[in-house]
MARLUMFI-642286 format. One line per 10 residues: number of its first residue (from 1); their letters; for each residue x, y, z of C-alpha. Coordinates in nm, 4 decimals. Layout:
BEGIN
NUM = A = X,Y,Z ~ ...
This chain:
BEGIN
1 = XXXXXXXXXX = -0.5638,-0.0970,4.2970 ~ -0.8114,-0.3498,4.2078 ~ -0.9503,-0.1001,3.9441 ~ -0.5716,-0.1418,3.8061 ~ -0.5553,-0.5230,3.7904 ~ -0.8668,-0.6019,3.6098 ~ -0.8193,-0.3147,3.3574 ~ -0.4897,-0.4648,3.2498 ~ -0.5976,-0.8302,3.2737 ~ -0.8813,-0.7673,3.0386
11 = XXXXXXXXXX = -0.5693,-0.6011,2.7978 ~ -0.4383,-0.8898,2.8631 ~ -0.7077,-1.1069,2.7994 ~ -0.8137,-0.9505,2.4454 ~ -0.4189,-0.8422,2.3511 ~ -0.3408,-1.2576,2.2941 ~ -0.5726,-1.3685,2.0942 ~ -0.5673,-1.0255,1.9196 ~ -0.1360,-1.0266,1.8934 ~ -0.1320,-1.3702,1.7721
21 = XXXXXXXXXX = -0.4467,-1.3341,1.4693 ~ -0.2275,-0.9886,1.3616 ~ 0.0880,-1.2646,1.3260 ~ -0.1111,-1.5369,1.1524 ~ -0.2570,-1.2983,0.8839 ~ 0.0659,-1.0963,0.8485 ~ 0.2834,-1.4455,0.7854 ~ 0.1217,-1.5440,0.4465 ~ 0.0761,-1.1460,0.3680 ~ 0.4625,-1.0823,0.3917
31 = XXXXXXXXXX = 0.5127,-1.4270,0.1697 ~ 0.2536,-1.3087,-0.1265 ~ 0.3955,-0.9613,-0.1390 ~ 0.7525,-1.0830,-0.1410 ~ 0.6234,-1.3218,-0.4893 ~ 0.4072,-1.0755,-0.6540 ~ 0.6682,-0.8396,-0.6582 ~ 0.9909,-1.0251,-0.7815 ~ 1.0842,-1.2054,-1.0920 ~ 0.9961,-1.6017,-1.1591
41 = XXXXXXXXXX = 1.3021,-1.8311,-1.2438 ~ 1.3573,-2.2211,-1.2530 ~ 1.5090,-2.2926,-0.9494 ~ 1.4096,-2.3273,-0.5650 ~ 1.2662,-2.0929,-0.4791 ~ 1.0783,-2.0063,-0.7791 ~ 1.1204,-1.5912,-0.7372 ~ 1.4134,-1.3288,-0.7491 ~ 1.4808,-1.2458,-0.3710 ~ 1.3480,-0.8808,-0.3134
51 = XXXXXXXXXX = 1.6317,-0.7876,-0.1012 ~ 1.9715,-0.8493,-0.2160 ~ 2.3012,-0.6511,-0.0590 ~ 2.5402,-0.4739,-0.3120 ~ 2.8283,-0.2884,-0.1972 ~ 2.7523,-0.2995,0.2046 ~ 2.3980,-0.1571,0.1133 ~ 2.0490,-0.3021,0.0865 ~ 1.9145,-0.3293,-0.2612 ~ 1.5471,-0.3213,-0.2564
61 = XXXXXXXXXX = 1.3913,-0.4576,-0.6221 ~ 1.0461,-0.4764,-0.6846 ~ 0.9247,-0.5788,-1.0664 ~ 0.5953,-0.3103,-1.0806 ~ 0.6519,-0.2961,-1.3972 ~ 0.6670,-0.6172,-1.6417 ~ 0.9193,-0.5345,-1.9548 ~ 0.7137,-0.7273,-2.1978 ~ 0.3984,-0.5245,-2.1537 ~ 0.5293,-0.1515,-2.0550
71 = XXXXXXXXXX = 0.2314,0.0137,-2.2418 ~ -0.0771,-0.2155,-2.1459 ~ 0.0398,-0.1091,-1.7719 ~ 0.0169,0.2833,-1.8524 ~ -0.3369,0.1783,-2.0741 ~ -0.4825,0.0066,-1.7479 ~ -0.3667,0.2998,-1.5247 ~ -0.4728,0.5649,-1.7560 ~ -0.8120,0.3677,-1.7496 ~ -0.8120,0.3547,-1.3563
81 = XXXXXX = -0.7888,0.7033,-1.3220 ~ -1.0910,0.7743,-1.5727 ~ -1.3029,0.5861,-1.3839 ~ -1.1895,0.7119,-1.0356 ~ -1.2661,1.0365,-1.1946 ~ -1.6027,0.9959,-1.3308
């Protein structure tokens, strides 16, 4: 029984500090992927919202791709691969 308790309590021990570093990294993590993936406008905030609902349905939008500059994005990738490959 005593084996028990001080097994858990050191789970314990490490899983608090551990469970609360994993929330304070994953807090500004969720707020830079939700701005590098949407659209800038004037207003407050200053992005598109990445999740919008249409028609009783999630609508997930993420801008990978920027309109303006379709083919430098296939140049870079097709350059990325090259080099992975070599």
């Amino acid at each position: 029984m005593a084996r028990l308790t001080t097994a858990s309590g050191r789970r314990l021990v490490a899983g608090i500090p551990t469970l609360w570093l994993l929330v304070l990294f994953l807090i500004p993590f969720i707020i830079v992927f939700r701005i590098s993936f949407s659209e800038v406008r004037l207003a407050i905030p200053p992005y598109t919202p990445l999740l919008t609902w249409r028609h009783g349905r999630p609508d997930l939008y993420l801008n990978i791709f920027s309109r303006a500059h379709d083919g430098l994005s296939v140049i870079g990738f097709i350059e990325f691969a090259s080099a992975a490959g070599s």
